[in-house]
Structure formats: structure tokens, C-alpha cells
C-alpha positions, -999 to +999 in steps of 0.1 A: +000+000+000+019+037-011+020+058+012-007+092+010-005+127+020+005+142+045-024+161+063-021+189+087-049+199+110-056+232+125-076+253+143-094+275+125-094+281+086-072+310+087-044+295+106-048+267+081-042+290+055-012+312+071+004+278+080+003+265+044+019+295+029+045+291+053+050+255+049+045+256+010+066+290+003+030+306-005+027+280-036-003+262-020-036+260-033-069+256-020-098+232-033-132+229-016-142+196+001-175+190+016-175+227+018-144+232+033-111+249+021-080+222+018-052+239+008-025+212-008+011+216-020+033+183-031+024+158-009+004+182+017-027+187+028-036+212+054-073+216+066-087+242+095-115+234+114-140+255+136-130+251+169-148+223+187-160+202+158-170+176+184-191+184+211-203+163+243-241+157+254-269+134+273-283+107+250-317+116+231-339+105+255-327+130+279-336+155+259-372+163+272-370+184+304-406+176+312-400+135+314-366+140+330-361+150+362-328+174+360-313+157+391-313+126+366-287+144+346-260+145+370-258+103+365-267+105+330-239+093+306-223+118+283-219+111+248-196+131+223-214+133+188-202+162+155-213+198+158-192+207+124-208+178+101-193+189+073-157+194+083-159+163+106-171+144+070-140+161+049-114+157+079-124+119+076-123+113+039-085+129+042-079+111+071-085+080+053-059+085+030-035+102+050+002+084+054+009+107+083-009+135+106-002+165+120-020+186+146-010+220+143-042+232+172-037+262+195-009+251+221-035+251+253-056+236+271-086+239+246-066+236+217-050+202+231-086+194+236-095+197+200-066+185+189-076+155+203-111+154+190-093+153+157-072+127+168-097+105+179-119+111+143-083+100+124-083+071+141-119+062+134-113+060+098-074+051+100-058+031+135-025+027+121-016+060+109+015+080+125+001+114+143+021+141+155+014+168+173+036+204+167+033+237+190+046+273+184+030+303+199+031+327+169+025+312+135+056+330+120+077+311+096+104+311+121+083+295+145+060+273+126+091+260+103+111+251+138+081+230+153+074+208+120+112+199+124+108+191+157+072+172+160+059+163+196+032+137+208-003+152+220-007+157+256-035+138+264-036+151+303-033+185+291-067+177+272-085+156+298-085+191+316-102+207+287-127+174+285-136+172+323-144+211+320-164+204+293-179+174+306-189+193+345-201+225+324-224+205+306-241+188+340-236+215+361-251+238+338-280+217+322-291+200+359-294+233+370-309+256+339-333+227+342-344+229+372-346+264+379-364+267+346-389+244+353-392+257+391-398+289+379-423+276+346-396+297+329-394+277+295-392+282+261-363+310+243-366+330+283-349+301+305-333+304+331-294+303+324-272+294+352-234+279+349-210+272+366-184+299+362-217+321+354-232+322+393-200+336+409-195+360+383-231+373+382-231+370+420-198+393+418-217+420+398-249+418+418-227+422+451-213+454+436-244+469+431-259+458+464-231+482+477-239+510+458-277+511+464-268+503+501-242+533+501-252+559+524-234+596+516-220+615+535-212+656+528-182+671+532-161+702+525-131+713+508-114+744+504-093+758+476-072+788+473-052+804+441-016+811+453+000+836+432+037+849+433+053+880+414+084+874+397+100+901+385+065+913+372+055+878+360+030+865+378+028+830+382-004+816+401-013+775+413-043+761+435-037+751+466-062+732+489-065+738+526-058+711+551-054+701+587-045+672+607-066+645+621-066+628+652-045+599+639-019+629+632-028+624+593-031+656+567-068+657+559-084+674+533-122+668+538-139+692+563-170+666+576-184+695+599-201+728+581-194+753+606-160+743+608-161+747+570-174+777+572-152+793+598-122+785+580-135+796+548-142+829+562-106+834+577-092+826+541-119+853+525-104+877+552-066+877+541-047+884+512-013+869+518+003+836+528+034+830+535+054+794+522+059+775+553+082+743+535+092+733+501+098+698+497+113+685+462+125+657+453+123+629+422+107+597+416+115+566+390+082+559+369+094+522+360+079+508+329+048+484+327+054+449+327+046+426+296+014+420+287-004+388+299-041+383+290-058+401+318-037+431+317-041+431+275-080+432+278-071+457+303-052+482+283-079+473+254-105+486+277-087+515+284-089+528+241-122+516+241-126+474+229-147+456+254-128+423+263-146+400+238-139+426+209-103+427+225-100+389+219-115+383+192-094+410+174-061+397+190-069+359+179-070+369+144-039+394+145-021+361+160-034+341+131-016+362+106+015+361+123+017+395+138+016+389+174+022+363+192-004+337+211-033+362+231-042+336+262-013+335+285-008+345+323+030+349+315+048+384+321+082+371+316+101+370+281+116+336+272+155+345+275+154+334+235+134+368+228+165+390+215+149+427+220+170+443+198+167+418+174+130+425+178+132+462+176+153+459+145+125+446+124+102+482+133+133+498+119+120+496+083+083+508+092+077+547+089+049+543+118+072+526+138+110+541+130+118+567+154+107+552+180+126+516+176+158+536+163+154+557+195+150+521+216+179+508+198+207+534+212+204+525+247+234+509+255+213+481+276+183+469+267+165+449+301+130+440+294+104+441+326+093+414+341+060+406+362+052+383+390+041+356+367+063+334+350+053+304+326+067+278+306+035+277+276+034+308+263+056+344+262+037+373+275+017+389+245+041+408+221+049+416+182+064+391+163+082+410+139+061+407+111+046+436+098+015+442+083+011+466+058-015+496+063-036+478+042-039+446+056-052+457+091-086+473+098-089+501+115-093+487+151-073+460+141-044+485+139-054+503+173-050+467+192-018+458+171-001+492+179-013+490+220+008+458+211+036+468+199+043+500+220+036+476+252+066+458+237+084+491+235+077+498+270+088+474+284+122+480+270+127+513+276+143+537+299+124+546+337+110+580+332+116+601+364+093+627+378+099+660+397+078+664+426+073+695+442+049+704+474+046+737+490+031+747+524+014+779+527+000+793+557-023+819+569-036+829+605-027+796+616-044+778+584-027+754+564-028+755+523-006+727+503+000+722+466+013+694+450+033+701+410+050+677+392+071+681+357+083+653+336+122+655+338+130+623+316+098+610+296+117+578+295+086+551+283+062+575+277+074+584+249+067+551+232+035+547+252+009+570+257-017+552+267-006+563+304-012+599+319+017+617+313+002+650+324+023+675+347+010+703+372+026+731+378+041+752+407+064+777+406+094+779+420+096+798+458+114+799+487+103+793+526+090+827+541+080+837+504+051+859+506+022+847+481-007+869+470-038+846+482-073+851+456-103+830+445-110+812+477-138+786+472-156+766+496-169+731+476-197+713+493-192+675+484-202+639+492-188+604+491-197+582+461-205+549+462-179+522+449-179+520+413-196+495+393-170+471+379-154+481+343-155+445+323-113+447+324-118+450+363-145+423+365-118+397+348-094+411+370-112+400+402-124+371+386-085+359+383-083+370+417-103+348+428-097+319+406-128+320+389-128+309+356-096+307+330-078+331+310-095+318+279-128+320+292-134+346+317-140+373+288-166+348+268-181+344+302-189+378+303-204+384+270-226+353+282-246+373+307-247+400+280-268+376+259-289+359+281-302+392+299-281+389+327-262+422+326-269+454+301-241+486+298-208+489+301-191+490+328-223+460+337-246+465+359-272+437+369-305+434+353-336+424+376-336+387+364-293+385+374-309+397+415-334+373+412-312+340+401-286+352+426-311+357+455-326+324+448-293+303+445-281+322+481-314+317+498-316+276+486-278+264+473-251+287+482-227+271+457-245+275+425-229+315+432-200+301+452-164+310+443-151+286+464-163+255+447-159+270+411-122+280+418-115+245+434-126+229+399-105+249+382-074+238+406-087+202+402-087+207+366-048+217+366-041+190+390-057+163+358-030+185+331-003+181+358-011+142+357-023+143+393-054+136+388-079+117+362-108+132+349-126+102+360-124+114+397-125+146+390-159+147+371-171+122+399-161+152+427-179+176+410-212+154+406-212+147+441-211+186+449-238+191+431-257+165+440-252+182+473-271+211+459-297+194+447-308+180+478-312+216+491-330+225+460-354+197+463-365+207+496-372+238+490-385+237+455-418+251+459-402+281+479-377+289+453-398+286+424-426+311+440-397+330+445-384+332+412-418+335+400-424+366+423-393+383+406-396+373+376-427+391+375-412+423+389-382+419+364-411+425+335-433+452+350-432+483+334-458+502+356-494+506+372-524+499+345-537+534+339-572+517+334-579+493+362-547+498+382-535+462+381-504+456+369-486+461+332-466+434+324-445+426+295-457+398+278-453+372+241-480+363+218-484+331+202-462+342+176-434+352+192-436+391+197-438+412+225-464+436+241-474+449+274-508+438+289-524+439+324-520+415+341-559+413+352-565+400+316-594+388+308-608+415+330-588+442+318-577+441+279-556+471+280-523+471+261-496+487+244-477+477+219-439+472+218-411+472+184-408+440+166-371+440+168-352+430+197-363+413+229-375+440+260-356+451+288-372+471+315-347+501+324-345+518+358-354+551+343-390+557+344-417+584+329-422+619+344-460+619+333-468+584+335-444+566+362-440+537+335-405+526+335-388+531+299-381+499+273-349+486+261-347+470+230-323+445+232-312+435+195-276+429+194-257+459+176-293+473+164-299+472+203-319+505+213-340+528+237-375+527+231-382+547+258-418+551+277-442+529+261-474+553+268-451+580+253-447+567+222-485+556+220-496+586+220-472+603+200-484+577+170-516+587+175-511+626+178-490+627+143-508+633+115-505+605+080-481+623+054-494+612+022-469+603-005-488+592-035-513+565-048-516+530-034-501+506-058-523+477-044-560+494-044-552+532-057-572+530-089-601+512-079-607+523-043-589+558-038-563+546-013-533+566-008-495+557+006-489+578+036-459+580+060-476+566+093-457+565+129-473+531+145-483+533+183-450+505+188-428+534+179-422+518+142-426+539+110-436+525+078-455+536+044-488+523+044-523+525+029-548+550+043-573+522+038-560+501+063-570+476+075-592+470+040-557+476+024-529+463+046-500+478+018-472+484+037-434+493+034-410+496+061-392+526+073-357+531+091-367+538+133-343+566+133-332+598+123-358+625+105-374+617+076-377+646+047-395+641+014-373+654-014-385+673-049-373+644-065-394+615-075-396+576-090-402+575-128-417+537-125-439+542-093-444+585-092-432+584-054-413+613-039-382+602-029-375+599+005-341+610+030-333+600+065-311+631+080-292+623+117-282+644+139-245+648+146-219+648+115-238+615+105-243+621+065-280+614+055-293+583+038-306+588+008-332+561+008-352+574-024-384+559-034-401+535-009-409+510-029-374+507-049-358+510-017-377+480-005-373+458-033-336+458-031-341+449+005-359+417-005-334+407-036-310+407-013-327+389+019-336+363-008-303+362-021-307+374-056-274+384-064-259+375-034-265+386+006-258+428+017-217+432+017-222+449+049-234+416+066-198+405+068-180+414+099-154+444+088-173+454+058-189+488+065-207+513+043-177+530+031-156+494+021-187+481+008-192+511-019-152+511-026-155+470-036-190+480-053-168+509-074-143+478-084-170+452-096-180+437-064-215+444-060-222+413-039-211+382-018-214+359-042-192+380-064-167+382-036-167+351-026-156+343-063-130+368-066-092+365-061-082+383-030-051+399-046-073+415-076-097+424-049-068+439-032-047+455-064-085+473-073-097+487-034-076+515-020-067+508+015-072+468+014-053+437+016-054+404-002-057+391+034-084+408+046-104+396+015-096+363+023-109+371+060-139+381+042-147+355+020-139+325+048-166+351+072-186+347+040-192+308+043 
């Protein structure tokens, strides 16, 4: 029998890609199978898959949660079973013909996990054949050439601690969704989510905000004075703040007592002169940040604006094409292989980067910082050398990739040092202080200004100067509660305290985001998060407990260590929660009246203006929402609500009608709907604006198409004849709408405009009906899907590829990324090929 291909598996379909050029010196090409990209070269074959392709579950008849107690589920046996059929189906038929494998997965815990789902589906269709298993942690050609010469074996503990967390997520997390769901006769799309990594956190954010309501204020006073001193006819003036000191002997700035307040602000108001009491100077080192791990990436992201799963995402994919290095690691130390200046060398030949590196490069030492943590998996986060062009990045992709870089530079260069200067005023027997410092030697700031850098001045003077004292000001002030936690902060405190992994904690987040749990940024607890919460405290503890969640996780590493199986393991955790269930099952009528109770308060909007009961938000049988008393049948009043998006109640509620506003919560077309009554009545004060004849029953019955605001807050253009004549054609929710002078040959409709406020330029929408008719070619794919549907593609890319020939996805799809790329100012043939796999 010959020997076949050799087949490489990776990832993803982009590292699949990036790996073959490398491997193939960029003469690969790519074939579909089973739809799925296989890029060969000689005897090669290289195929990406989707992440898990395999995931685990309960056996069919499991399934229905009303026949199936969910304390059955903890015993139930867990089967694995494809998610990705097709790239399962095409791995196999290669696998069958493959003389050797390769794994080429993301070196950790998840990717040795899915490494060895694909191992196990190779050996289903071919026991005999050699697998290897090959790690880097930046797929450079450096790097990905030096670990196909030296191939490893999996690690299959390293992946039974990616299997056992899967395997406990699953019964944790079904047993009790389950059972709180049904507890609750929560079913259907609005279950009740819980998790195991999911309880702590909420409980985390619903703690925070506990303090804050709880917070009580207290006032206080401070006083500020403008110091000014006469050089030579110059005069130079600084704030200082008056002070005193407590009885621990401590300066204090915050007067808690009014009169005492007052008092000394009236002494101050009486004088005009102070005289310097002390002048203290001296200097400070301002060391340079350490590497970047993952929490303190998402961190700095959060800090220009990314939220931590936009962070990620964007840092996997500038990984995958080689230009940083791998983003989930909790090392801060460089590997003593990194050579920095070798490192800086290769920014040498970038304009954006140039003066900077050069600048690095004439230190006579170069000593990278170091952090606390220290691994052997993976360096901290840093460039790898490769550059991209300026047209192969997007625009955030370059802000993450230069936060990147110029951490990298940081941590390289010089200690900046600071000049500190405080001066001590006084004034019948008053004390005033201020506090300047200058920037002697910007040292890393200059390569990194994503920290404050600012300087405050004071002048210059000299003990038993006289100072000219103005503008005294007495501020009346109060505490503030803690703050709410940012989402960088939140994984922060969730590494803390061991609660989750550096791989998951941001995904964990954006869970609670869409499952209702938490809305705004930084989060802040919707009611449903307080009710789950106060229902696991009140009846199991540990469903919210970060002592059982963290111990997993330190179980877990014991299984990758070898220390452990995930036999017992998975066994310890069933028996914890078969510990909570017996709780729950005593007090399941409690907890689910409970849960019932707030789950009902979670979707009242108000008091019913017509019988006083109770307006709920509610879903008709098919599937929209509306609010309704809840005295139905007795009471039948409603109002309606938007089709798009599912309702959230805000806190904010209506001046004139003490109904809490609506939150339409539709993923990026999420919006404010505001008061529900409001909008009502708006609808039915506006006048129709007519437009033109009714295409459907014009000629023969007189109706006309008008511009109509609906009581939900929608606009469309309907028939006046409604609801004899239910024409209708949607309109955009926001912005103004103006009829223009212009007007459609084929259906004689003014054309329409939609004007925003803001430097927003208007949308030109044109005639209603040709507007909508595009819509629907493209919803039913005639020509291909909307070019904007693809993540990256905005309005302005989307006319550029238009203006080169590509008018749709299909087209795209079809196209070769470097004529895409030689045609469109400002893009690269890799972002097209971003586009097109996005596109599948």
C-alpha cells in the first residue's frame, strides 16, 4: 500500500491558511471539500476546522426536560457526537488516505482538547496511521518551520482538563438551567441560564451593586485657594487646597463639619497673603509596565475603548496572521530566547514605527520588565516581527496591534523620572498645600501613551516667600459609592479569585450579555441577574459560590499536571452538586414562588392606567412582545412594543406616566424605546403624510400611501385604507425623515431622506418602494447577501469594492483576494480572504 498525503490539521481556517503558505513557500492552493477549504502543496494537505468540531451531550432521550427530572442528569452518561458535520465528513475522507498527521491546534488547554477530537476522528477511519502533534505560539515562519522539524506527541492530560471542564459544564449547567427553569415555569427561548463559572460572576456584579444602592453619603467640604507669586512682574499663580490634621496625626483634606467649614472659609476670604511654610522637592523613578499577559491586554484594550470579547476576538485573528504572538497567557516574563533588539530591529524599516525603535535601539542596555508571573506555555503577548502593511489591518485591528507593539516598547525602555514639588502655605494659623510635578525624563512614555503623562505646575519659591492669596472657594461635596465594575476589572477580580480561565473569563462575560443577565458597560445587573442570585443564596449557596468554582479549576490543573484523572474529578464535582440538589429539592416550591415573584417584577413596566393592576411585559403566540395587564381577561388594555429586539425594563422611568422606559435588546441594532405610553400617544397625535397612490388598491378604491408612525414606535408607508388595504413598506426607526423634490419615474413616489443628527451624513433612501425591493433581492439572495453583513465590511468598504466590480457576496466570494486587493484603496489580499472564509 503507497504511502498518502500528509495532512495537517488546525484550528481554525485561517491559521490553516497562514500555515500552508509558510510551509509551501505561498505556492499552495486551496480546493473545496464538503465545503471546506483544503489547501495542498506536493504531498500536503492542510485543513482548519472550527474550533470544537466535536461536542459532548446526554443521549436523546434525555432531551425532554418535562419526562426528565434534571437531578437525573447528573448520572446520565455523556456522549460526544459532531457539531461541524461537514468538516468532521472532509477531515475523515482525508484522514483516510493520509500516510501521516499533524496537529497544528492552539498550544493550550482547549486547543490540546481539540486536537484531540481530531485525533480521535483519524483514528476512526485510520488506526495505524502516525500522528504528531507540533506547537509554536506565533505562527511565523520562524516559528512554525522550527516546530514541523521538531514534532511532539499530544498531551493527552493537558486535554482531559479541557474534557472534564467540558464534561462538568455540561451537568452543572443543564441540571441546574433545568431545574430552575422548570421551578420557575420559565421555558421556552426565556430560560433560566445558570453555569458554573456564570453564578460567581453574576453573583460578583450583583454584590457590587448591592453596595452601591446600600451606600449611604455622606457631605463634606473642601477648600481651595489660588496662590500667586510675582516674579519680577510675572506673575505665576497655582491652587492650593487647605488642610489640617486628624486625630491619627494624618493631613486631611475633607472638612465633615459645616461650621467648621465655614469658619475657616471665612478666615481665608479675610486675608490676602500667605506666607510658604516648607518646600519639599524631590524625584521619583516611573518604571515601565510589565509585559502583557491576558488580563492586563484586555485591560489596556479597555482603556482605548474594545470591550474584552472585541479585544479577543481582534487579538486571535492578528495572532493568526503572524503578527503577534499567542493572546491567552498569564505569563509576564520573556523567554531569555526573545532578543529585544533583534525584535526592535525589524520596526526599523516601518515609517509608523522608525523613530521610535531607532530611539530604543541606542540604549546601551536593553533589560525588558518582568511581572510576578512566570510560565513555561506561552511568552507574554508581544509583536512578532512581522509587519503588516496599512492595508492589511482594519482600522481597530491596527489600534489593538499598535497597543501591542508599544507595550513591547515599553517594556524596554528607559524609567521616566518625575519631579515632585509640594509647598506649604499658611495663613492665620491655616494650612494650604499644593502638589506640582514636571516630567524630567519621559523615558517610556514616549513610546506609550496610553498612560497619563500630564504635569502640574508650581512655581518655584522659597520658605518665608510671601504669596498673594485670591479666588478662595468653599466646595460642598459627598462620598460616592464604589464603582460599578469596568469589564477589564470584573476579569481582573475574577482571576483573583480563581474563577474561571484566562481563555474563558471574557466569553463568560459576553454570556450574561446575551442571556439578559447584565446590560451597559461598565455592567450593571438586570432584575432577572438579582433574582437568580437571590434564589441560589437563599436555597444552594454554591450555585454562586467561588469557592467551589475556583477549586474545579485547581482540580482541573491537577488532571493537566497528571495528578489527577478526569474520571475522579468529574465524579467530585457530581457529588457537589448532587449536594445542591438536595437543598433545592427541599425547598423547590419556595424557590420557584420566588423566582416566580421576581420574575414578575423583572417585567413590570408600571401601574395599569385603566384598572390599576399591573402592566406586564408579555409574548403572543407568535413570538412578539407587548405589554398587557396582568388582570387579563378582566382588563384588555395594552400597548404595543417594536418587533425588533427582545424587552428590557430600564430603571429610568416616565415623568408623566411613572412607566419605566423599554430597552430593545437586538444585538448591535440594540436600542431605547423609551416610555411605552409616550410613544403611544405620540403615533396617534401625528398626522398620516401622504406620498402618492396605493399601488395595491389606488385606482379602484382611492387609497393613498402615507408616512404613518405606529403606536410600537415603528414607521412605515402604508395605505390609508388600512386595515381594508394592509400595503405596507418599512421605514428606518431613526433619524428625521424629509420628502425630497425628487421622484420615482416607475412608481411616481417622492423620494424619501433620513437626516441624523451629529456629523452622520444622510441616507438617501429614495423611493419607498425601490428601496424595499432591493431589501428583498438581497434577503432572498438574488445576487448574493448585503456586503455589509460580513464582519469588517462597512458602508464605506462596501461602496469602494461596489466601485471595483464587487457588487455582492457571491461575487466576492468568487473573486481572487489579490485582484480584490490590487482594485480597493486601502485593502489587503488578506483581509479579502478574512472576508470570503466570514462569508461561508
Amino acid at each position: 500500500m503507497s504511502r498518502g498525503p500528509e495532512l495537517i490539521i488546525t484550528e481554525k481556517d485561517n491559521a490553516a491558511r497562514r500555515i500552508a503558505d509558510i510551509l509551501s513557500g505561498e505556492t499552495a492552493s486551496a480546493e473545496r471539500m464538503n465545503g471546506v477549504n483544503v489547501y495542498k502543496w506536493g504531498g500536503k494537505r492542510c485543513i482548519g476546522l472550527s474550533g470544537h468540531v466535536v461536542g459532548v451531550d446526554f443521549p436523546p432521550e434525555y432531551n425532554d426536560w418535562r419526562d426528565v427530572e434534571p437531578v437525573e442528569l447528573i448520572g446520565a452518561p455523556v456522549e460526544k457526537h459532531p457539531t461541524q458535520e461537514n468538516i468532521v465528513a472532509a477531515l475523515r475522507r482525508l484522514a483516510r488516505r493520509a500516510g501521516n498527521v499533524t496537529i497544528a491546534t492552539d498550544y493550550d488547554r482547549e486547543g490540546e482538547l481539540i486536537g484531540k477530537e481530531a485525533y480521535e476522528l483519524v483514528r476512526d477511519v485510520n488506526e495505524d496511521v502516525p500522528v504528531d502533534r507540533v506547537r509554536f505560539s506565533s505562527i511565523t515562519k520562524r516559528e512554525v518551520t522550527e516546530a514541523f522539524e521538531n514534532p511532539d506527541d499530544l498531551d493527552f492530560d493537558l486535554a482531559a482538563a479541557g474534557e472534564a471542564r467540558q464534561i462538568i459544564d455540561l451537568v452543572w449547567g443543564a441540571a441546574l438551567t433545568r431545574f430552575l427553569s422548570l421551578s420557575a415555569r420559565q421555558l421556552g427561548n426565556d430560560f433560566i441560564s445558570v453555569g458554573r463559572v456564570q453564578g460567581p460572576t453574576l453573583k460578583l456584579i450583583v454584590d457590587r451593586e448591592r453596595e452601591i444602592e446600600a451606600f449611604d453619603p455622606e457631605d463634606y467640604w473642601e477648600l481651595f485657594s489660588k496662590l500667586t507669586k510675582d516674579a519680577d512682574g510675572d506673575a505665576e499663580s497655582f491652587e492650593a487646597q487647605y488642610f489640617y490634621l486628624d486625630d491619627d496625626g494624618t493631613e486631611a483634606e475633607r472638612v465633615w463639619n459645616e461650621e467648621d467649614a465655614e469658619e475657616a472659609y471665612q478666615t481665608l476670604l479675610g486675608v490676602e497673603a500667605a506666607e510658604v511654610a516648607s518646600v519639599n522637592r524631590r524625584t521619583r523613578t516611573d518604571t515601565p509596565p510589565a509585559p502583557f499577559n491576558t488580563t492586563q491586554f484586555i485591560r489596556a484594550a479597555g482603556s482605548i475603548g474594545y470591550s474584552a470579547q472585541r479585544a479577543m476576538s481582534i487579538a486571535e485573528d492578528l495572532y493568526t496572521a503572524g503578527y503577534i504572538t499567542y493572546p491567552r497567557t498569564d505569563n509576564t516574563v520573556y523567554p531569555d530566547d526573545l532578543d529585544p533588539r533583534e525584535l526592535l530591529g525589524a520596526f526599523e524599516g516601518d515609517r509608523r514605527f522608525k523613530e521610535d525603535a531607532e530611539s530604543l535601539l541606542e540604549q546601551e542596555e536593553i533589560e525588558p520588565t518582568e511581572g510576578d508571573n512566570e510560565t513555561t506555555d506561552h511568552p507574554p503577548i508581544h509583536p512578532t516581527g512581522e509587519l503588516p502593511s496599512a492595508s492589511d489591518l482594519t482600522e481597530d485591528e491596527w489600534d489593538v496591534y499598535e497597543l501591542v507593539v508599544r507595550r513591547f516598547f515599553a517594556t524596554v525602555a528607559e524609567d521616566a523620572v518625575w519631579e515632585h514639588l509640594r509647598v506649604v502655605a499658611e495663613v492665620e494659623g491655616l494650612s494650604l498645600k499644593a502638589n506640582g510635578k514636571r516630567l524630567l525624563e519621559a523615558g517610556y512614555h514616549d513610546v506609550y501613551p496610553y498612560f497619563n503623562s500630564s504635569e502640574s505646575f508650581v512655581p518655584d519659591v522659597e520658605e518665608g516667600e510671601s504669596l498673594v492669596l485670591s479666588d478662595t472657594h468653599l466646595d460642598a461635596k459627598q462620598t460616592q459609592p464604589p464603582r460599578r465594575y469596568g469589564q477589564s476589572r470584573l476579569i481582573e477580580t475574577m482571576e483573583q479569585m480563581g474563577i474561571g480561565t484566562k481563555a474563558t473569563r471574557h466569553d463568560v462575560i459576553q454570556k450574561l450579555y446575551d442571556r439578559g443577565y447584565i446590560e451597559s458597560d461598565p455592567p450593571r445587573p438586570t432584575r432577572l441577574a438579582r433574582a437568580v442570585v437571590e434564589a441560589s443564596e437563599d436555597f444552594a449557596k454554591l450555585i454562586v459560590s467561588e469557592e467551589m468554582t475556583s477549586q474545579l479549576e485547581s482540580d482541573m490543573l491537577a488532571i493537566a499536571r497528571g495528578e489527577a484523572t478526569l474520571e475522579d474529578v468529574t465524579e467530585e464535582s457530581k457529588e457537589m452538586l448532587q449536594d445542591v440538589f438536595e437543598g433545592l429539592m427541599e425547598s423547590r416550591e419556595e424557590l420557584g414562588k420566588q423566582l416566580q415573584d421576581s420574575l414578575k417584577a423583572d417585567k413590570t413596566v408600571g401601574t395599569c392606567p385603566e384598572c390599576g393592576g399591573d402592566l406586564v411585559v408579555r409574548k403572543s403566540r407568535r413570538g412578539s412582545y407587548f405589554i398587557g395587564c396582568d388582570s387579563y381577561p378582566d382588563c384588555t388594555h395594552t400597548l404595543p412594543l417594536p418587533s425588533t429586539g427582545k424587552p428590557l425594563i430600564m430603571e429610568e422611568s416616565c415623568e408623566d406616566h411613572d412607566l419605566h422606559h423599554i430597552k430593545m435588546l437586538a444585538g448591535r441594532k440594540t436600542f431605547v424605546h423609551g416610555c411605552p405610553l409616550c410613544k403611544a400617544e405620540e403615533a396617534d397625535e401625528e398626522d398620516d403624510l401622504v406620498i402618492g397612490t396605493c399601488p395595491e388598491c389606488g385606482e379602484e378604491e382611492g387609497g393613498e400611501l402615507a408616512i404613518k408612525r405606529l403606536r410600537s414606535g415603528s414607521r412605515l408607508v402604508g395605505c390609508t385604507r388600512y386595515p381594508d388595504c394592509d400595503y405596507s413598506l418599512p421605514l428606518p426607526r431613526r433619524g428625521d425623515i424629509e420628502v425630497t423634490d425628487e421622484s420615482c419615474d416607475e412608481h411616481d413616489l417622492p423620494e424619501l431622506r433620513i437626516t441624523y443628527e451629529g456629523d452622520r451624513e444622510p441616507w438617501e433612501l429614495g423611493c419607498p418602494i425601490c428601496n424595499y425591493r432591493e431589501y428583498q433581492a438581497q434577503q432572498n439572495g438574488e445576487g448574493g447577501s448585503d456586503l455589509e453583513s460580513i464582519s469588517g465590511i462597512g458602508a464605506k468598504t462596501a461602496e469602494k469594492l461596489k466601485d471595483a466590480g464587487i457588487e455582492d457576496v457571491k461575487t466576492l466570494k468568487a473573486s481572487e483576494p489579490d485582484d480584490i486587493a490590487a482594485k480597493v484603496e486601502g485593502v489587503g489580499a488578506d483581509t479579502v480572504r478574512k472576508w470570503q472564509t466570514a462569508a461561508d
